[in-house]
C-alpha positions in Angstrom: 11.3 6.8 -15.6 10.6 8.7 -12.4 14.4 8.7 -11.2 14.7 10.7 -14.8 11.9 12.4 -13.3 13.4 13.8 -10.5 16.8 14.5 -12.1 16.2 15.9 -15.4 16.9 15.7 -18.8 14.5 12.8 -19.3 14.7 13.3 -22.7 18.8 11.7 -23.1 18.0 8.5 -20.8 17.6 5.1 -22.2 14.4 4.6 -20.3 12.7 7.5 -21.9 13.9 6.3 -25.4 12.3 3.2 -24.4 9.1 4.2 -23.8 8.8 6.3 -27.0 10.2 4.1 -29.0 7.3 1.5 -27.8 4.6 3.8 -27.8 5.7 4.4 -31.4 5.7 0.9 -32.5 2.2 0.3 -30.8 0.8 3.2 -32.3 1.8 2.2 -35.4 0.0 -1.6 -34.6 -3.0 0.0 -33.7 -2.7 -0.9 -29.8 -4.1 0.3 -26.7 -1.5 0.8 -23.9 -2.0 0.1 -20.2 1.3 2.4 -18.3 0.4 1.7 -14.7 3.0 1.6 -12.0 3.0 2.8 -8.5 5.6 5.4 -9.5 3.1 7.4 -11.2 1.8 8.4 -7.7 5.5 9.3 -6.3 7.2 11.0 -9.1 8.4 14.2 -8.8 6.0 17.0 -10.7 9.4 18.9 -11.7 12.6 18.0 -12.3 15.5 19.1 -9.4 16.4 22.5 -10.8 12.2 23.1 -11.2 11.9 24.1 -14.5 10.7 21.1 -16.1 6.6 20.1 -15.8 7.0 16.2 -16.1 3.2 15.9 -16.1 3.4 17.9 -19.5 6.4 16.4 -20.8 4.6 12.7 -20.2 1.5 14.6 -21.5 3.2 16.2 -24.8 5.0 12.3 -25.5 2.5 10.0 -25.1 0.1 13.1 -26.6 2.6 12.5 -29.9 1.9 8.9 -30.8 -1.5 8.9 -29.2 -3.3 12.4 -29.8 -6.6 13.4 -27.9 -6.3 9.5 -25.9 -4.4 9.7 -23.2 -6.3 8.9 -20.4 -5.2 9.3 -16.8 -7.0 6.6 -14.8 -7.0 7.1 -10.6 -8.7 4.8 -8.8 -10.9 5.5 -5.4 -10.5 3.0 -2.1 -12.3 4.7 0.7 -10.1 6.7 3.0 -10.4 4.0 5.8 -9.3 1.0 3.5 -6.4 3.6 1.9 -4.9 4.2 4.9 -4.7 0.6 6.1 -3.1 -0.4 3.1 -0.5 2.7 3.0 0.3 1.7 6.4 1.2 -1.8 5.6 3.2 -0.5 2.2 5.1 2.0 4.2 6.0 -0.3 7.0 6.5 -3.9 6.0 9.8 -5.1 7.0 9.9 -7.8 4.0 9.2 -7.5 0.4 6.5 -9.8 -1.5 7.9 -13.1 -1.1 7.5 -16.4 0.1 8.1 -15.4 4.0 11.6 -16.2 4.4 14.3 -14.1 6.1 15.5 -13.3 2.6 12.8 -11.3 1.8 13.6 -9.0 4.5 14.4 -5.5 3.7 18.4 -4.2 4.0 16.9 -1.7 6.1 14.3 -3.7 8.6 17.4 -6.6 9.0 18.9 -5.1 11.7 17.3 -4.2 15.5 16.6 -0.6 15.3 19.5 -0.4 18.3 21.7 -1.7 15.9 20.3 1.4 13.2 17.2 -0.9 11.9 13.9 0.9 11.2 11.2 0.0 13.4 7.8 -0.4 12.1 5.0 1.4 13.8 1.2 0.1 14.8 -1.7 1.6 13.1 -2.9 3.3 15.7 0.3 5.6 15.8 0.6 5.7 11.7 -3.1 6.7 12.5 -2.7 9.2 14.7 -0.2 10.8 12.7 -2.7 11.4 9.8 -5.7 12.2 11.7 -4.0 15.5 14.0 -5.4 18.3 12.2 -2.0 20.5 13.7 0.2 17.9 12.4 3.1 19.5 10.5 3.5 17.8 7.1 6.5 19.2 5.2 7.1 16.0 3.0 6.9 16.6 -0.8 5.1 13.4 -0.7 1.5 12.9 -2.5 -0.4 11.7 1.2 1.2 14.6 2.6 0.1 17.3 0.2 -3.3 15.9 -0.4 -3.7 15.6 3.6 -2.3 19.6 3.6 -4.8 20.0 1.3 -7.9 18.3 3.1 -8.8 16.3 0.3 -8.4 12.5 -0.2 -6.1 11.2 -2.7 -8.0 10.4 -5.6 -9.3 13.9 -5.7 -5.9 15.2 -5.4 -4.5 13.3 -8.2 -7.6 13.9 -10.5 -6.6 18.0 -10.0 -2.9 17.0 -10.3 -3.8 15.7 -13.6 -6.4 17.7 -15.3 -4.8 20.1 -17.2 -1.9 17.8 -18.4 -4.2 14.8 -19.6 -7.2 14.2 -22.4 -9.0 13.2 -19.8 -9.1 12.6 -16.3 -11.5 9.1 -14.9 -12.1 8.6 -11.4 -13.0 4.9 -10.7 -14.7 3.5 -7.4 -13.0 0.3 -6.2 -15.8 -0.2 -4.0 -18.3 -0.6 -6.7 -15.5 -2.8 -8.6 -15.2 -5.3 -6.4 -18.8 -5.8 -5.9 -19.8 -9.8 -6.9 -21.2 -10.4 -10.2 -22.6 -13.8 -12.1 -20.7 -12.6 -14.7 -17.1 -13.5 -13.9 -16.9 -10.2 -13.7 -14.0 -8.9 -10.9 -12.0 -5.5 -10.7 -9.9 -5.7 -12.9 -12.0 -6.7 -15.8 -14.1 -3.6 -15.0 -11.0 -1.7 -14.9 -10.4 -3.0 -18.1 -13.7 -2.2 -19.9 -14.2 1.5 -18.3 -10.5 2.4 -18.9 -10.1 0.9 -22.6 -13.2 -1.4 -24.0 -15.4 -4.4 -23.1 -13.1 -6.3 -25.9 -10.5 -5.8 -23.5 -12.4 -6.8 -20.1 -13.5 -10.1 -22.4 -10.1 -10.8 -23.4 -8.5 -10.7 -19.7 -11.8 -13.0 -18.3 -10.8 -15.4 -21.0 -7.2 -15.1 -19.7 -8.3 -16.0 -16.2 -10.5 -18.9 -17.1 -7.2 -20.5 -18.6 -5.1 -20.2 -15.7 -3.6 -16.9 -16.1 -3.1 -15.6 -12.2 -1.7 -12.9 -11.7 0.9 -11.7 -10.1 1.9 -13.1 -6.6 1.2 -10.9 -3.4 0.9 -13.1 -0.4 -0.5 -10.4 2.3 2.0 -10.8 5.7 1.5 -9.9 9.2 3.8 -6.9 10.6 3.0 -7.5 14.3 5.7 -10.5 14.7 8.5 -8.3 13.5 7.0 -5.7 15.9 6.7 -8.1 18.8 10.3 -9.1 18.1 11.9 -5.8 18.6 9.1 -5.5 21.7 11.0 -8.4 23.1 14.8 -7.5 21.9 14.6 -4.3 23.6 12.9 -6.0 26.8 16.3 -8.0 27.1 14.2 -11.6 26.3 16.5 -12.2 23.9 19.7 -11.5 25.6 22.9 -13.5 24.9 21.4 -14.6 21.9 22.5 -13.5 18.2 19.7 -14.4 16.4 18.8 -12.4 13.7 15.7 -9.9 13.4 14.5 -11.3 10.7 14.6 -14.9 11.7 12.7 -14.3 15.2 9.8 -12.6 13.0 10.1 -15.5 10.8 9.7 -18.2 14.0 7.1 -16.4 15.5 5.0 -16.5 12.0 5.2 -19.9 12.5 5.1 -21.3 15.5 3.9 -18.7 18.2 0.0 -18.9 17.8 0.4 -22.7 17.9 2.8 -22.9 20.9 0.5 -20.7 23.0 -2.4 -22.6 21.7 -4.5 -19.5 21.0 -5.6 -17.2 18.9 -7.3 -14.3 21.9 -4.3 -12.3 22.2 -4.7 -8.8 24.0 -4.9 -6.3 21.3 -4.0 -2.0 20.8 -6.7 -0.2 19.0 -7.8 3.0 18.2 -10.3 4.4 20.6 -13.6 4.8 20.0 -13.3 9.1 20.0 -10.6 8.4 17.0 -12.3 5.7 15.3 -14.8 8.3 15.0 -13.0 10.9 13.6 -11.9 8.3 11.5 -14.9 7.5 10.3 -16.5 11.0 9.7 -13.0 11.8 7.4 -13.7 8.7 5.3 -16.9 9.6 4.8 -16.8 13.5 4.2 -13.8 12.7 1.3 -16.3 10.0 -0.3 -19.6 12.8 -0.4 -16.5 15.3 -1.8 -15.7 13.0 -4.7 -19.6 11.4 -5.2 -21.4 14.5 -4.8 -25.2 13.4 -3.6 -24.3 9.7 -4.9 -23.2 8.6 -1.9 -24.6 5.7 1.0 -23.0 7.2 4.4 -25.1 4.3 6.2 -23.4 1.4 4.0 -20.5 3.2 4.3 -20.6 3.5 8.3 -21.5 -0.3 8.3 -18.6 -1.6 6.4 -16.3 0.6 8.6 -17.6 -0.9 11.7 -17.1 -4.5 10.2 -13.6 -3.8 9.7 -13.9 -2.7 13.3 -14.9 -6.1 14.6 -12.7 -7.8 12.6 -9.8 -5.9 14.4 -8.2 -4.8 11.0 -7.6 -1.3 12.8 -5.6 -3.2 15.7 -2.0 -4.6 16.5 -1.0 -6.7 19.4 -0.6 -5.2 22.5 3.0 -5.7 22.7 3.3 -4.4 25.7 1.5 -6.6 27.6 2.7 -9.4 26.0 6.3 -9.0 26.9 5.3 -8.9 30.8 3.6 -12.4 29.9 5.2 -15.7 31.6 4.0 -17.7 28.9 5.3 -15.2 25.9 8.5 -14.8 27.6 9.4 -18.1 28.1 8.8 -19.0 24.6 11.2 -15.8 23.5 14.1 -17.7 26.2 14.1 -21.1 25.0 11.6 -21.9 22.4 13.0 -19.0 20.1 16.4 -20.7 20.5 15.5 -23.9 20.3 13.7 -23.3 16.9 16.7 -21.2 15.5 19.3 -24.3 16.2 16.7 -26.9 14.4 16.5 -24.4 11.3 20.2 -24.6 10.6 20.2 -28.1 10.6 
């Protein structure tokens, strides 16, 4: 759908026959439909030559088989949380997998000397975001909603408004609270987006052994501390692939150095504030008076202590003895065993 999006004539494509010609049957059935997919958030307002409004067209079609219920649904994560989690998105070398080299990305399987792309700490992707003269000319939803001083959520809710029945903001934060209930986010998804029928009948789904889908969460600092060492020359006369020396570190560099204190980058403490303060001011914008800045400020600094806002120092590890002896014969080692 969004590729139609972007190049027009929406109407003609087999995907957009697709989706009316389900909405039309489910309609019919008397069913509720869920359409929730990332590319909602990245798909282009108007088509190429700009004079189609694909928030209207969406609007007018689903508006058809549904009148006066369609229901745009935009979900809140506080800034600081957001931003870790677009970070990882945008620069994971591997897609959701088991954590084999196959599931490295075409583009991340090469050394970025080779034309690879390199994936960035969070204190750079950070840094980025948080400069107030920071020239942002990407079409892209962070970018305009950043241009536009607002956090995402609030963005989307005005992107929305005029080409929906309704707009509903919901607070992830308050979703994911614990409840005796069995209650989790999604099942309160479920029952403030369509009914508590619906909430009821995905609990019951759980409770049988429905899962979900698979999204193991993976760590970008090997890949990062490989091309560290690649470009440091501890890898020289070898032709091991990139992916591969991520994939060996994952597994066996914590254990080999028998620790688990490495020396970490992270922001400092004038940018964790700033950082702070944004997340903050963007929640009292959305929640209006409704808002606990000191619970806020607390679960920011547990992230803190946790290190979630940090990535190894790879700089200092490279200069280690230990770290760059296990890069010149434990690396190779490892890499002849696997292909046996």
């Amino acid at each position: 759908i969004n590729s139609c999006f972007k190049n027009g004539n929406c109407e003609t494509k087999d995907a957009w026959k697709t989706l009316e010609s389900e909405l039309a049957y489910l309609s019919a059935h008397n069913k509720h439909v869920i359409l929730s997919d990332e590319a909602f958030a990245r798909m282009h307002v108007t088509s190429y030559n700009q004079k189609v409004d694909n928030r209207q067209m969406l609007y007018t079609l689903v508006n058809k088989y549904y009148p006066g219920r369609m229901r745009v649904v935009v979900v809140y994560r506080r800034y600081y949380e957001w931003m870790l989690s677009l970070w990882n998105e945008f620069n994971k070398p591997f897609k959701n997998g088991n954590g084999d080299t196959s599931d490295y990305r075409p583009t991340y399987q090469n050394w970025p000397s080779e034309g690879g792309k390199r994936c960035h700490t969070f204190v750079s992707f950070m840094k980025e975001f948080m400069d107030p003269e920071g020239k942002r000319t990407s079409d892209e939803y962070r970018h305009r909603a950043e241009a536009e001083h607002v956090h995402v959520a609030e963005y989307f809710r005005g992107l929305w408004s005029n080409h929906s029945s309704e707009v509903q903001v919901l607070n992830l934060h308050e979703m994911n609270v614990p409840s005796d209930d069995g209650q989790d986010a999604t099942s309160r998804f479920l029952q403030s987006a369509l009914t508590p029928l619906a909430a009821k009948t995905y609990t019951r789904s759980k409770d049988s052994g429905f899962g979900g889908r698979h999204n193991p969460s993976r760590n970008i600092n090997y890949d990062i501390l490989a091309v560290a060492a690649h470009e440091h020359g501890l890898l020289a006369n070898q032709t091991i692939p990139r992916a591969k020396v991520a994939v060996l570190l994952e597994e066996h560099f914590m254990k080999k150095l028998n620790t688990t204190d490495l020396p970490l980058q992270c922001p400092d403490e004038e940018l964790l504030k700033r950082f702070l303060q944004k997340s903050i001011h963007y929640e009292e914008m959305l929640y209006p008076g409704q808002t606990d800045d000191k619970e806020h400020e607390t679960t920011f600094y547990e992230a803190v202590k946790r290190h979630k806002f940090c990535n190894f120092d790879f700089d200092a590890l490279v200069e280690d003895e230990a770290v760059r002896t296990f890069f010149s014969k434990e690396i190779p080692r490892l890499y002849r065993r696997s292909k046996h």
